[in-house]
N, C-alpha and C positions, 0 to 999 in steps of 0.2 A: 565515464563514457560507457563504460561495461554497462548500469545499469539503465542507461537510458536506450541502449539497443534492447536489451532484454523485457524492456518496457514495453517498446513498441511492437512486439508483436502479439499482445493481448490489448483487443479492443475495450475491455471494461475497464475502466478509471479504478473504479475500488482494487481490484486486481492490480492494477498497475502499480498502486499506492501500498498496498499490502505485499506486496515481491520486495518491492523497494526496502520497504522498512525490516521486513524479516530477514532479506540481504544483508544490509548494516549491520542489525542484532549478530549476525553469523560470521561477521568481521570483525566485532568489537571486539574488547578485552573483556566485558564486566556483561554482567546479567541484562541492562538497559542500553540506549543508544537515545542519543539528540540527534534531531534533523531539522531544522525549521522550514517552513514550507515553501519558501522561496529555493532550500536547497531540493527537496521536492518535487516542486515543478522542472528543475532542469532536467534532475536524474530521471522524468518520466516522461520529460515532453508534455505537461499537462497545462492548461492554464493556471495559475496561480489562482485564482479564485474559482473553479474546479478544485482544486486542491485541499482549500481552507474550507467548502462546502463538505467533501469526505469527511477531515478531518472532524470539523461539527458534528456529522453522522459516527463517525468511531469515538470520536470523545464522550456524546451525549448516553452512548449505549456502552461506555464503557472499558469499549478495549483502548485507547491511549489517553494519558494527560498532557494537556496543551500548557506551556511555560508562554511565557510574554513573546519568544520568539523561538520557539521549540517545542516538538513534538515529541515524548516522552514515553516505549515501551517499556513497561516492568516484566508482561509477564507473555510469552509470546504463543503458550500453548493457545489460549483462547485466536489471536488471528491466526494464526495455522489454521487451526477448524474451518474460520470463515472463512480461510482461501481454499481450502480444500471446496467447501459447499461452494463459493461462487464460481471454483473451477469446473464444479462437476456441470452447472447452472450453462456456461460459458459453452462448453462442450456441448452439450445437448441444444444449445441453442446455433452451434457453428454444424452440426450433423443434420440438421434439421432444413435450415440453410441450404446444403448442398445434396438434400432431395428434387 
């Protein structure tokens, strides 16, 4: 439930989906975490196929491996970065906004 409030108050999907998973990483025990996207869509309020589209876009480029029903970080410096750029991305676009 924690993560699905903290979801919702960032409007971009990718963002929502990349908290989420680096949240988990930062709870787990071990260097990776599973989540499959159906767990996904709860923890962010996202539609489940929203979801598995991300997911295609971060698999394809790289930062996670998709299992048959799981989604797989190894390595979590790379989405940091891109939540950092989409945050910064997010920002400028909500300042912007409220000219």
């Amino acid at each position: 439930a924690e993560g699905h409030a903290e979801g919702e108050r960032v409007d971009d999907p990718i963002l929502r989906i990349l908290g989420t998973l680096l949240q988990a990483l930062e709870s787990s025990a071990g260097p990776s975490v599973s989540l499959s996207p159906v767990e996904l869509s709860d923890r962010t309020g996202l539609d489940l196929e929203l979801v598995e589209v991300v997911l295609g876009e971060l698999h394809s480029r790289g930062y996670v491996q998709l299992g048959q029903r799981s989604v797989v970080v190894v390595d979590s410096a790379p989405l940091r970065g891109l939540q950092h750029l989409l945050g910064l991305k997010e920002d400028a676009r909500q300042s912007l906004r409220c000219r």
